[in-house]
N, C-alpha and C positions, 0 to 999 in steps of 0.2 A: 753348238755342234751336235747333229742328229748322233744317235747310238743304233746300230743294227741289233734288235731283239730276235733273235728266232725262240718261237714256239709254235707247237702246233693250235690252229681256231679252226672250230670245226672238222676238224677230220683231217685238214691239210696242213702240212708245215710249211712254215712260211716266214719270213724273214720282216721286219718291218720296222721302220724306221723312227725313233723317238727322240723328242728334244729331254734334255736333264729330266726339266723339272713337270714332265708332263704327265696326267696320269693316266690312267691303262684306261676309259672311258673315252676320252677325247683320243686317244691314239686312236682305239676299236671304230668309232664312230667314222673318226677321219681316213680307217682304211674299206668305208664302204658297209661297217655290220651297225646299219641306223635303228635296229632294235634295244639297240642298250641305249637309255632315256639319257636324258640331261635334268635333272629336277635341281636336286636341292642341293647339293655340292660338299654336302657334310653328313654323307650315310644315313638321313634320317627318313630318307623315303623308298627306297628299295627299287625307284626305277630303272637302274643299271644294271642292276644285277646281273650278273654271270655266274657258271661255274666255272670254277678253277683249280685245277688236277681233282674235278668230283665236288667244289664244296661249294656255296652261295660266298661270293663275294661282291662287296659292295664296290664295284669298280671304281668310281669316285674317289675312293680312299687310300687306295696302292698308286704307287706310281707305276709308271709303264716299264717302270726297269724291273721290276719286282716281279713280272710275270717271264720275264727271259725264262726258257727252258720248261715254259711251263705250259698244259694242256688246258686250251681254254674254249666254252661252247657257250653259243649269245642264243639266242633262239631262234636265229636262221640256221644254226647247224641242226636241229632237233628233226625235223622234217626228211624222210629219205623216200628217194624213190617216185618224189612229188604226193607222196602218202603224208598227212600231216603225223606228228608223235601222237601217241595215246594219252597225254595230257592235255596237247593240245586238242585234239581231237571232244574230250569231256568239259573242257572250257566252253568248246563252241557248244556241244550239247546244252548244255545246262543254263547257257546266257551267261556266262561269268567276267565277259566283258563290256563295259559299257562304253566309254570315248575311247579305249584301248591304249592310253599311256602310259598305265600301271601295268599292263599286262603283261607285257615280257619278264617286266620282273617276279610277279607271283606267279611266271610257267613257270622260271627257273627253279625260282623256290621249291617249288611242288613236286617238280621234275625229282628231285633230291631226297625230298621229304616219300614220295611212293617210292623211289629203288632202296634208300635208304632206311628208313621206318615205313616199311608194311604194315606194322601193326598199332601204329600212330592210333590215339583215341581222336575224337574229335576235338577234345578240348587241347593234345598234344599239336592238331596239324593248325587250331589258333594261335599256339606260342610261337610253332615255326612263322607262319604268315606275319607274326607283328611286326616286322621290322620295314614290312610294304606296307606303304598308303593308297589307298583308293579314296578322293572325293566324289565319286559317284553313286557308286554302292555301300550296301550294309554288309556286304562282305558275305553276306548268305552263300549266293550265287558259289562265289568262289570256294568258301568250305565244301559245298556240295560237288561243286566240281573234284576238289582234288579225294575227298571222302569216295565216291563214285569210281574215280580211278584205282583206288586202295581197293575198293573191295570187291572191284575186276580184275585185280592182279597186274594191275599195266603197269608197264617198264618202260 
């Protein structure tokens, strides 16, 4: 038996439809926002990431009931205007993606990590990042990216 969830993704509110036992990843995916990953099915690789009401969640690991009423942005909401976001924007600068499956999940991260800790060390924006895997990279690129946006002030 589906559950009608409303909350708002991205900016709009929006009603969407969930089975029980389904969690908030596969709902997202299957209403169209295919930037939240599918990896590893047990929060250990940070592909899905989203935030939610503001925070890095490991979508994989909530069910989709859990996000009822609640504000949720995949990183097709990030972009306004057809202007990409200011973190996206120092990703691409800096090369910080490589096959780009990891990548949504370390914008969101980051996303969080610059509104939220401005004053992040570097050694601070590597704790935040650990919970994302990347097999491509040394992860360089990506500190640099999000360091670069910190200390342009992007929001």
């Amino acid at each position: 038996m589906n559950t009608d969830l409303e909350m708002t993704v991205n900016g709009f509110k929006t009603i969407l439809k969930a089975e029980p036992y389904e969690n908030l990843r596969d709902l997202l995916r299957k209403s169209g926002y295919t930037s939240v990953k599918k990896g590893c099915d047990v929060g250990g690789c940070g592909a899905c990431t989203v935030l939610a009401n503001d925070k890095p969640v490991y979508s994989c690991c909530v069910l989709a009931a859990w996000a009822d009423g609640k504000t949720i942005v995949t990183l097709e909401g990030l972009a306004k205007d057809g202007k990409l976001d200011p973190i996206q924007r120092t990703f691409m600068e800096k090369g910080a993606a490589q096959c780009g499956f990891c990548t949504p999940g370390f914008i969101m991260v980051s996303k969080y990590v610059v509104e939220h800790k401005p004053n992040a060390t570097e050694a601070e924006v590597r704790k935040a990042l650990g919970g994302n895997l990347c097999r491509c990279t040394g992860y360089v690129k990506i500190v640099e990216a999000v360091m670069a946006a910190k200390e342009q002030g992007l929001k």
